[in-house]
The first five atom37 places (N, CA, C, CB, O) and aatype in JSON, in Angstrom:
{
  "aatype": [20, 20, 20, 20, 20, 20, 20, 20, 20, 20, 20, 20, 20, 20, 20, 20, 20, 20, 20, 20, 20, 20, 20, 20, 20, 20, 20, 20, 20, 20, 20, 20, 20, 20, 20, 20, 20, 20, 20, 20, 20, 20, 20, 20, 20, 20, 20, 20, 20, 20, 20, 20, 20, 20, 20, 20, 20, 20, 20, 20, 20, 20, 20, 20, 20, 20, 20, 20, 20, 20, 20, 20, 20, 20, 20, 20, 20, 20, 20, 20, 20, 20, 20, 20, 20, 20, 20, 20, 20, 20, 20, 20, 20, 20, 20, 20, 20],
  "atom_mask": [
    [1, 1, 1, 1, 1],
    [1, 1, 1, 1, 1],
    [1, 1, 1, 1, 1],
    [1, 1, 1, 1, 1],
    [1, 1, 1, 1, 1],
    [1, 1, 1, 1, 1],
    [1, 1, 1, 1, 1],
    [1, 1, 1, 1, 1],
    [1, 1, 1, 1, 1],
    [1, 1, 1, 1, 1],
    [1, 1, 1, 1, 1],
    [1, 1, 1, 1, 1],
    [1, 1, 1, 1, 1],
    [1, 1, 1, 1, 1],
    [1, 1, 1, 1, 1],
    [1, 1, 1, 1, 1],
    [1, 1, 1, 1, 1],
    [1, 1, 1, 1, 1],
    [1, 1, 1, 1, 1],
    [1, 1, 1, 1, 1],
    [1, 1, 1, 1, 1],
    [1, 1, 1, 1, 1],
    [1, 1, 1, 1, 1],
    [1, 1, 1, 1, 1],
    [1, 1, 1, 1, 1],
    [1, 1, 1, 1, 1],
    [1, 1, 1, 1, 1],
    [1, 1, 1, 1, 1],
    [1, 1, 1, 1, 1],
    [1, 1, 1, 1, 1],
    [1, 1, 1, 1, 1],
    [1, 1, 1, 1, 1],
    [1, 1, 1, 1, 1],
    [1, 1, 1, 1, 1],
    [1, 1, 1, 1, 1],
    [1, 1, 1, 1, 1],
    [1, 1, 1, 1, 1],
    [1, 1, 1, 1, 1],
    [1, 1, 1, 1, 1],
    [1, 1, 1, 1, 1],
    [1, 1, 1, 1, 1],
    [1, 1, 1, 1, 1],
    [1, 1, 1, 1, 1],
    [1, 1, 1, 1, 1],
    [1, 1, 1, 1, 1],
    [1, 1, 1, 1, 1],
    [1, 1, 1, 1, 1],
    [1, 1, 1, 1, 1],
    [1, 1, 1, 1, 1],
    [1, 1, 1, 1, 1],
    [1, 1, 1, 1, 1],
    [1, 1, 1, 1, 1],
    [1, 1, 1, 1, 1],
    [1, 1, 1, 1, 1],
    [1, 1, 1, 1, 1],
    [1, 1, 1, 1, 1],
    [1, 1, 1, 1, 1],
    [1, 1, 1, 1, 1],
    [1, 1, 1, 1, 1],
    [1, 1, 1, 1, 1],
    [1, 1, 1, 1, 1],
    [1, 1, 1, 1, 1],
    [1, 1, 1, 1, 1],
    [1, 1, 1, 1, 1],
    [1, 1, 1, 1, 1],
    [1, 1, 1, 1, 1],
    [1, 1, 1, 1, 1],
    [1, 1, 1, 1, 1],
    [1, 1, 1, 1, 1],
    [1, 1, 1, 1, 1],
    [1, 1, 1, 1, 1],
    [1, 1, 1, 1, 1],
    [1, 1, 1, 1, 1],
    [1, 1, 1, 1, 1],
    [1, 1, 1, 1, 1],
    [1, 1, 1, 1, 1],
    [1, 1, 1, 1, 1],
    [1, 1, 1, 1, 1],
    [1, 1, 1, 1, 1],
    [1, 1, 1, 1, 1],
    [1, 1, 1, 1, 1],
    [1, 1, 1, 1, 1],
    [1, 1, 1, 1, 1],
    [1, 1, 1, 1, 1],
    [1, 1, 1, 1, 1],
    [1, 1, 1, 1, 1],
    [1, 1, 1, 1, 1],
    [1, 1, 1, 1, 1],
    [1, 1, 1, 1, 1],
    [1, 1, 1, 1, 1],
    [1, 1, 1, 1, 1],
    [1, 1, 1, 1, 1],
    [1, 1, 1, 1, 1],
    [1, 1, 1, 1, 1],
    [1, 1, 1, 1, 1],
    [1, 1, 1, 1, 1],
    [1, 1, 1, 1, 1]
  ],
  "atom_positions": [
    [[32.42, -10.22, -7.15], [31.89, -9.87, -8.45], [31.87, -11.12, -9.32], [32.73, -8.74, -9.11], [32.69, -12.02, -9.11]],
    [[31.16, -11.19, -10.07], [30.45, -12.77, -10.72], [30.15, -12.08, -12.18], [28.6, -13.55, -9.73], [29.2, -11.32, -12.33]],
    [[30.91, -12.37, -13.07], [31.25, -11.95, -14.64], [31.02, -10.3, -14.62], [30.06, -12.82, -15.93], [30.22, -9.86, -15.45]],
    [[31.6, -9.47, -13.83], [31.16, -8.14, -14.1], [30.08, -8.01, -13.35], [30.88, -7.82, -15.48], [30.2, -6.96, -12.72]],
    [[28.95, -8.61, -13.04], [27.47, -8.03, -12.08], [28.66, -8.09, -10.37], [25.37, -9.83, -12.12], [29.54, -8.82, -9.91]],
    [[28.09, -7.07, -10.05], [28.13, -6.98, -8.63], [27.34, -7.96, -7.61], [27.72, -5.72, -8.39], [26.14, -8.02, -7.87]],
    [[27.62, -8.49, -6.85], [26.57, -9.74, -5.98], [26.67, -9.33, -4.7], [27.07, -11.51, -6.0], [27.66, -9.19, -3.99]],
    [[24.97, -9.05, -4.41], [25.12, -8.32, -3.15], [24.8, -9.56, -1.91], [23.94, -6.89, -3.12], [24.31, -10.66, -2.16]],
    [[25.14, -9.15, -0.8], [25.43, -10.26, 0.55], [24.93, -9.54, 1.46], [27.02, -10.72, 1.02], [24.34, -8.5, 1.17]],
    [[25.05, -9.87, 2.53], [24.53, -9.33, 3.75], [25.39, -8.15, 4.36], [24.42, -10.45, 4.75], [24.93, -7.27, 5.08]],
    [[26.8, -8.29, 3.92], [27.71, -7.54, 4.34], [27.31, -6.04, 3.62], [29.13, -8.2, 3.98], [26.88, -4.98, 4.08]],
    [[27.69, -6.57, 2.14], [27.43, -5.11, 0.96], [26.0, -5.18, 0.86], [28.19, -5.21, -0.88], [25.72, -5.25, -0.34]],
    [[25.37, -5.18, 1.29], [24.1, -4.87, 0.68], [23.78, -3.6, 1.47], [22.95, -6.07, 0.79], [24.4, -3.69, 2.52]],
    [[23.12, -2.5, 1.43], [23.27, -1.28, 1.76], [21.96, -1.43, 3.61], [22.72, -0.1, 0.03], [21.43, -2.53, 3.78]],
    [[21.79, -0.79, 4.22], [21.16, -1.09, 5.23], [19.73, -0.51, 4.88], [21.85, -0.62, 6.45], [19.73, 0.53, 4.22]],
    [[18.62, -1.0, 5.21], [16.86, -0.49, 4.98], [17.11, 0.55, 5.78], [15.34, -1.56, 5.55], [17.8, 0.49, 6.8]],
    [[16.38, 1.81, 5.21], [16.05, 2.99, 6.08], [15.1, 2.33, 7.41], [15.14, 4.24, 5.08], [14.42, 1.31, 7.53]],
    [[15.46, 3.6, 8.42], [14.88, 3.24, 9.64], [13.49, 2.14, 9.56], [14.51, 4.65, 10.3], [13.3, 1.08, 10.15]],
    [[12.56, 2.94, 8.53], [11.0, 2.55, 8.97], [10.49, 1.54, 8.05], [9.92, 3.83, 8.92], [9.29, 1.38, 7.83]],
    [[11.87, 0.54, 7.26], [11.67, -0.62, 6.72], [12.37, -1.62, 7.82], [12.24, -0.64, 5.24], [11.69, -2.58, 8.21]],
    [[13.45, -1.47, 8.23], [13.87, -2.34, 9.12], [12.81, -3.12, 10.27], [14.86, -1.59, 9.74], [12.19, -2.43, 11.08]],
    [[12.71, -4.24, 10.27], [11.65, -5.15, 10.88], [10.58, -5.1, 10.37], [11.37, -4.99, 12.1], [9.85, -6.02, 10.74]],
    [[10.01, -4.21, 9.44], [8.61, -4.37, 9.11], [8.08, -5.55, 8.28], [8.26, -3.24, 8.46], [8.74, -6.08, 7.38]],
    [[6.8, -5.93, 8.67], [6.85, -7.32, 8.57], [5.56, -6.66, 7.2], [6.43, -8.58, 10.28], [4.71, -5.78, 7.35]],
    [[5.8, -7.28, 6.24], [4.75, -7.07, 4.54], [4.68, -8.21, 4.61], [5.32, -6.45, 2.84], [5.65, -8.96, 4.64]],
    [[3.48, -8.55, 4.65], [2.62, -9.64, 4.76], [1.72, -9.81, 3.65], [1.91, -9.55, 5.91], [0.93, -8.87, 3.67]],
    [[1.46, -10.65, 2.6], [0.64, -10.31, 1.44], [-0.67, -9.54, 1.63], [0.33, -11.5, 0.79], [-1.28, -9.46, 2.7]],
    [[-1.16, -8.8, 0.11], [-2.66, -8.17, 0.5], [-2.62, -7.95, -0.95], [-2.96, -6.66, 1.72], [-1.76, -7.4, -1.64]],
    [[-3.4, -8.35, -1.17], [-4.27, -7.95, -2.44], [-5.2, -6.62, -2.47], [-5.25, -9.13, -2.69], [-6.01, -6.23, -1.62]],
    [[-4.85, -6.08, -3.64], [-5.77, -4.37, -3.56], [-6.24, -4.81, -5.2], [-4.41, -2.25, -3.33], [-5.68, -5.04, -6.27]],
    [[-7.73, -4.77, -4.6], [-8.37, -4.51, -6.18], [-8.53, -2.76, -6.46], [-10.21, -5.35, -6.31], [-8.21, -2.43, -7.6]],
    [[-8.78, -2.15, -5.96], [-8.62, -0.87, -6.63], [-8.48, 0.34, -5.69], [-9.77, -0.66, -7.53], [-8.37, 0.07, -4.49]],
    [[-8.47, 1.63, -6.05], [-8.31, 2.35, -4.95], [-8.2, 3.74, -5.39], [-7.2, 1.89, -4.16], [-7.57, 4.24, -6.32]],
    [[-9.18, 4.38, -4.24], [-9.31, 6.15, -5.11], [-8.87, 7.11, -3.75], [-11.51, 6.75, -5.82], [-8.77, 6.81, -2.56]],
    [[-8.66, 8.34, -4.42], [-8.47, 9.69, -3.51], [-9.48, 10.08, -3.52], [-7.6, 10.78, -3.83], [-10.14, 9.63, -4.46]],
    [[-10.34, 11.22, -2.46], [-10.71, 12.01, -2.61], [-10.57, 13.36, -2.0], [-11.39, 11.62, -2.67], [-11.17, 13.59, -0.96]],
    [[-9.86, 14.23, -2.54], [-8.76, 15.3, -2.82], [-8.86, 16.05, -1.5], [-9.02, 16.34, -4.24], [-7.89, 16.44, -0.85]],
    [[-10.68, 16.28, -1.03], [-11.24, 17.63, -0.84], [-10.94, 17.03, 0.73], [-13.02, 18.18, -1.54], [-10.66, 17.8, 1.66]],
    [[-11.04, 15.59, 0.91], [-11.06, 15.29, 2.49], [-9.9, 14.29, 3.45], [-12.45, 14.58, 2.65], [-9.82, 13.78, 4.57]],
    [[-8.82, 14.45, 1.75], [-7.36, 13.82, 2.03], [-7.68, 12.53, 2.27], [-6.49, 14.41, 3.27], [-6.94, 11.97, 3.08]],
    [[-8.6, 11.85, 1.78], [-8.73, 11.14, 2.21], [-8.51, 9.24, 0.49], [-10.11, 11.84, 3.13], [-9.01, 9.07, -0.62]],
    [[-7.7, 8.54, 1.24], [-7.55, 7.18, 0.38], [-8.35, 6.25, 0.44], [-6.52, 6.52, 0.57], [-8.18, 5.47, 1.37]],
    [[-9.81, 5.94, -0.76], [-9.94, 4.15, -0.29], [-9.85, 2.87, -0.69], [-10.84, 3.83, 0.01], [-10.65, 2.26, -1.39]],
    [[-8.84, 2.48, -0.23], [-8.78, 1.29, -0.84], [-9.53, -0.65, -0.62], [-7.51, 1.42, -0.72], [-9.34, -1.42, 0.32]],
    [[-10.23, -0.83, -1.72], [-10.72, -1.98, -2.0], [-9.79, -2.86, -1.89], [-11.27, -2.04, -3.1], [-8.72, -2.61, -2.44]],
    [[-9.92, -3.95, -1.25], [-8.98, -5.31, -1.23], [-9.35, -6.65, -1.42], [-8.42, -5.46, -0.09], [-10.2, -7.23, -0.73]],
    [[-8.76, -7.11, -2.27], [-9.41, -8.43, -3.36], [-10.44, -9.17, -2.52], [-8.1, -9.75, -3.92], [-11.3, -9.89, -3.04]],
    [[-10.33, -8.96, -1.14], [-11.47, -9.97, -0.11], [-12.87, -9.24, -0.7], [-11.26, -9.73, 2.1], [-13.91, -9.85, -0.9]],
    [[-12.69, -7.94, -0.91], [-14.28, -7.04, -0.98], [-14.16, -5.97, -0.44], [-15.58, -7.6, -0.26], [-14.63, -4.94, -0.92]],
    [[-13.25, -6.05, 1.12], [-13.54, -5.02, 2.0], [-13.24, -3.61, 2.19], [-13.26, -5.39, 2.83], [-12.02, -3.46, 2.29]],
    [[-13.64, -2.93, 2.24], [-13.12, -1.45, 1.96], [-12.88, -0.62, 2.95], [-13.94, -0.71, 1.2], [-13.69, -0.31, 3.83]],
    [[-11.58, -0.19, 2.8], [-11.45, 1.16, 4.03], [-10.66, 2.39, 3.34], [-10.37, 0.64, 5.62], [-9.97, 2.49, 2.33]],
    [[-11.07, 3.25, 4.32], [-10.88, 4.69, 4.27], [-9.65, 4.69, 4.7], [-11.8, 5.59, 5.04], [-9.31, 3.67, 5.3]],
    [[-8.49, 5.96, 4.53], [-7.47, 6.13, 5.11], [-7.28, 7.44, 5.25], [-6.56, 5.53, 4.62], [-6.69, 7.88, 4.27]],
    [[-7.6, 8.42, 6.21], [-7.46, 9.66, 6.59], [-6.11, 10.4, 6.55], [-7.92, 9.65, 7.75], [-5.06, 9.8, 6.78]],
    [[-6.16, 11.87, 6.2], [-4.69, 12.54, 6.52], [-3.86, 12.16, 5.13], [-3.84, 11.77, 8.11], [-2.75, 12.7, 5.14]],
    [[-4.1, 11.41, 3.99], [-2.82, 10.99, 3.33], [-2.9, 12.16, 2.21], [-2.78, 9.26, 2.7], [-3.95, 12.76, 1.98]],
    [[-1.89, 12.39, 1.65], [-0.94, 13.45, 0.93], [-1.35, 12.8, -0.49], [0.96, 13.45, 1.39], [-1.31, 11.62, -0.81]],
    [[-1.78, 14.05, -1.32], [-1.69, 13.38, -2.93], [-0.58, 12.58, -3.2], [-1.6, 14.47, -4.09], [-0.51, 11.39, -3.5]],
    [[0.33, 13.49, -3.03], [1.58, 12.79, -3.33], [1.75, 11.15, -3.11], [2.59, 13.48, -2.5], [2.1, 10.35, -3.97]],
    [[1.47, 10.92, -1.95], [1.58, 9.13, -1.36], [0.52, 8.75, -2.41], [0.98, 8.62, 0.66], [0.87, 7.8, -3.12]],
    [[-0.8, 9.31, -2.7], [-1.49, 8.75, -2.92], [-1.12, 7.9, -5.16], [-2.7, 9.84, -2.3], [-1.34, 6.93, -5.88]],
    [[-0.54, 9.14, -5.14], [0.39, 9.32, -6.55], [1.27, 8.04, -6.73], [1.5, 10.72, -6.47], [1.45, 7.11, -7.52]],
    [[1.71, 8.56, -5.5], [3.18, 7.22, -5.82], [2.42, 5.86, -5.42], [5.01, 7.41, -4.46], [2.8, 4.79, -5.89]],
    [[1.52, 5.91, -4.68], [1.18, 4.52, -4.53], [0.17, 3.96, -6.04], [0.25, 4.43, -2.92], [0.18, 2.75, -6.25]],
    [[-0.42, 4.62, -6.74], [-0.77, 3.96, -8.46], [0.54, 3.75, -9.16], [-1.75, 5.15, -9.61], [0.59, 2.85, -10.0]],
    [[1.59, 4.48, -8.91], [2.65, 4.67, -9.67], [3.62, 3.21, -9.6], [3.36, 6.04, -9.14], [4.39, 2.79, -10.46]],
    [[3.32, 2.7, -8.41], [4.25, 1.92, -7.58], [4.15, 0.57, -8.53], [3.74, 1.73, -5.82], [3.06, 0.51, -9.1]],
    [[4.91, -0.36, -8.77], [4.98, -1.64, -9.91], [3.82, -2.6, -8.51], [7.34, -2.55, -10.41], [2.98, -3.46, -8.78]],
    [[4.09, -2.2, -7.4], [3.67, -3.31, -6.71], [2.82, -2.53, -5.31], [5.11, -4.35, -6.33], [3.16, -2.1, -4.21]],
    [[1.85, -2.61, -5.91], [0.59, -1.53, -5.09], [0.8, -2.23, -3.6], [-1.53, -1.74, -5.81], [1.22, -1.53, -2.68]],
    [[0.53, -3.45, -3.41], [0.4, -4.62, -2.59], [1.61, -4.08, -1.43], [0.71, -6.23, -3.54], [1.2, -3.75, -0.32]],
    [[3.24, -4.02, -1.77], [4.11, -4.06, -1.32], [4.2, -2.49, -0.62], [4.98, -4.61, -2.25], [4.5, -2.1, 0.51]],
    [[3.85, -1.93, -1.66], [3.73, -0.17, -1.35], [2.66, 0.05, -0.36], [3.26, 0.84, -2.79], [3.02, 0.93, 0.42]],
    [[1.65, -0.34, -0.11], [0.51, -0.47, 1.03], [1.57, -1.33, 1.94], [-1.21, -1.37, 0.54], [1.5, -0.65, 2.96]],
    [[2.28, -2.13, 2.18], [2.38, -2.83, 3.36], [3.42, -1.93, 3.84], [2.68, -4.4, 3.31], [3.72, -1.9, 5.03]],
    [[3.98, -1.23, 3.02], [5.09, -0.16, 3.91], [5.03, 0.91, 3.96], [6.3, -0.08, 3.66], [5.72, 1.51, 4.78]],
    [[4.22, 1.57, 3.12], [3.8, 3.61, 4.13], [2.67, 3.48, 3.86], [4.43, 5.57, 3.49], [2.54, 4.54, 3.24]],
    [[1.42, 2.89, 3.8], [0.69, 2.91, 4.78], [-0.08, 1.98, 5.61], [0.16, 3.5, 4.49], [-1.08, 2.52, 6.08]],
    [[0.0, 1.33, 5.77], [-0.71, 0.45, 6.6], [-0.04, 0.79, 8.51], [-0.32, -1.35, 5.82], [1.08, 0.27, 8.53]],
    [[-0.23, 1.22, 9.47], [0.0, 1.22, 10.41], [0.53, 2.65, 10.6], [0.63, 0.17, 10.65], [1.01, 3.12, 11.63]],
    [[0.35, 3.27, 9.39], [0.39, 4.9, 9.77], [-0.62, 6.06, 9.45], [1.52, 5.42, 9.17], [-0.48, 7.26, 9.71]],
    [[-1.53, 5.52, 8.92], [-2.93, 6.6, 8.92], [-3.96, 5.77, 9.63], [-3.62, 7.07, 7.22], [-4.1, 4.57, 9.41]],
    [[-4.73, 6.51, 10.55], [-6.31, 6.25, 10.56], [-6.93, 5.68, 9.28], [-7.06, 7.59, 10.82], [-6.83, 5.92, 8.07]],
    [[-7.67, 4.74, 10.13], [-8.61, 4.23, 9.07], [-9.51, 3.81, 9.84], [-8.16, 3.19, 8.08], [-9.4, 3.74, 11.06]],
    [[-10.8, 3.39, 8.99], [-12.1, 2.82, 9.29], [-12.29, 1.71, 8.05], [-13.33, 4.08, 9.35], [-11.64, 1.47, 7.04]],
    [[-13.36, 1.24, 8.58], [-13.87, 0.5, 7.53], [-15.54, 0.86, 6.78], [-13.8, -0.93, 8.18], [-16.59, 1.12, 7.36]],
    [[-15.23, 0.74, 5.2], [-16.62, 1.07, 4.67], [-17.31, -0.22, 4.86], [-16.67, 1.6, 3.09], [-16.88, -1.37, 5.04]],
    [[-18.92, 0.45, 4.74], [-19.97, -0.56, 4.54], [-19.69, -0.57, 3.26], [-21.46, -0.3, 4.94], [-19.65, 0.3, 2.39]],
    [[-19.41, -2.36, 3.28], [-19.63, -3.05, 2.07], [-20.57, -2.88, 0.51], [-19.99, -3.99, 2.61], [-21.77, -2.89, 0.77]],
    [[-20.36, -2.78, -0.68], [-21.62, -2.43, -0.99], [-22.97, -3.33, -0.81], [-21.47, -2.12, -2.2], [-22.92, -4.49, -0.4]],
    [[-23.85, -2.86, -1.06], [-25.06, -3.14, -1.41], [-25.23, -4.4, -2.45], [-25.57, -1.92, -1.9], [-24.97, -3.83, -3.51]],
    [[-25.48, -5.64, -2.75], [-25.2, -6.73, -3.36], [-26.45, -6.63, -4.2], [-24.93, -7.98, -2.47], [-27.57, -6.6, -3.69]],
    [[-26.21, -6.56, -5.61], [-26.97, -6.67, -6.7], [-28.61, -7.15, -6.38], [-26.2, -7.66, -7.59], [-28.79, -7.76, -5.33]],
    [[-29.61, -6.93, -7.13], [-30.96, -7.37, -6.89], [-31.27, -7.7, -8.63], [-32.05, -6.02, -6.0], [-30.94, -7.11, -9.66]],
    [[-32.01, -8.87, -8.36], [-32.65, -9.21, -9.53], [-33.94, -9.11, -9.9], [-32.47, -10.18, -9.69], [-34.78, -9.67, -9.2]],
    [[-34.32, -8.43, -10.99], [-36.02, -8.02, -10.86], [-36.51, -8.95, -11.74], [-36.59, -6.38, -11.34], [-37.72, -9.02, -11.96]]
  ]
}
């Protein structure tokens, strides 16, 4: 203990639930990202442009993941490598008349 704060170590520090242990969060940028309710379905935009779908996910996840301080961190650990996904066609790139 260090003036009263507790200082956590490798020893005390409490252990990651099962399905954080080894998982490797790798940066990702999410520019934005919607539900749509009727087909459970998540998509999220990622600062590159590219867009995918994520099948099967629960309002709830979808809740806590806007809710989350760190969208980025929250995508690299429930979901990325546990729903289906595809990828959208890109949009359509502006025209000038």
């Amino acid at each position: 203990m260090i003036a009263g704060k507790m200082v956590m170590t490798a020893k005390t520090r409490p252990a990651l639930p099962g399905f954080l242990r080894g998982q490797k969060t790798e940066p990702v940028g999410i520019r934005d990202a919607v539900y749509i309710p009727e087909r459970k379905e998540m998509q999220i935009t990622f600062s590159s442009g590219r867009r995918f779908a994520y099948s099967d996910v629960p309002q709830s996840l979808y809740d806590a993941f806007m809710a989350s301080p760190s969208r980025a961190a929250f995508f690299s650990i429930a979901i990325r490598g546990r729903f289906q996904f595809h990828e959208l066609a890109p949009p359509a790139p502006a025209t000038r008349h």
